[in-house]
Phi, psi and omega in degrees: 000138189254151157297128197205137146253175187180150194225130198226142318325169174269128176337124184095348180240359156290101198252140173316102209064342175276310148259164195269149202246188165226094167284121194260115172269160198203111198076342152327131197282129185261164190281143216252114176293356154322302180279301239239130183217127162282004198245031170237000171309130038254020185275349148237108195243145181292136157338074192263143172205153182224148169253148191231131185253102169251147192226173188256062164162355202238137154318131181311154104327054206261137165257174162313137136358124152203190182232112191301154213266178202290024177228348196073014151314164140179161175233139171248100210257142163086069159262143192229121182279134175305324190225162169291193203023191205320122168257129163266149180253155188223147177231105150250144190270153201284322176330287193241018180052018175260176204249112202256358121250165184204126188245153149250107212244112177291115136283126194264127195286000000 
């Protein structure tokens, strides 16, 4: 299954400062509980990702920490973009800061 994000309103209906989004992870590699002991931490360490919305003059955007859920959900709800135009949205992993999806999101004023 590839890793996917998405977004409610939809990229291009979405306005600056006003609305509140819903970003949705959809496939992300889940921590396997089989596998995974905490007490061998940090030599196994759990599967974290945080998501970041960046723009080119604007402050990131970062949600919390989490762990996608045992399907690779997870949501991140009431994100309110500061500005119009173009956003990248990134689901990074925490581990090694690389971008295991990426959306592109038009803001409108």
């Amino acid at each position: 299954m590839s890793v996917s994000l998405a977004i409610v309103p939809a990229s291009g209906s979405v306005k600056a400062t006003v609305s509140a989004c819903r970003i949705t992870v959809s496939g992300a590699s889940t921590n396997d509980p089989d596998t995974f002991d905490e007490d061998t931490t940090p030599t196994e360490e759990a599967l974290l990702y945080r998501l970041v919305a960046s723009k080119s003059g604007q402050d990131d955007l970062v949600s919390h920490l989490f762990q996608v859920s045992a399907t690779g959900h997870h949501v991140w709800d009431n994100l309110i973009f500061p500005d119009d135009g173009t956003w990248s949205v990134k689901l990074v992993d925490q581990a090694d800061d690389s971008n295991a999806a990426t959306l592109s999101v038009v803001v409108t004023a």
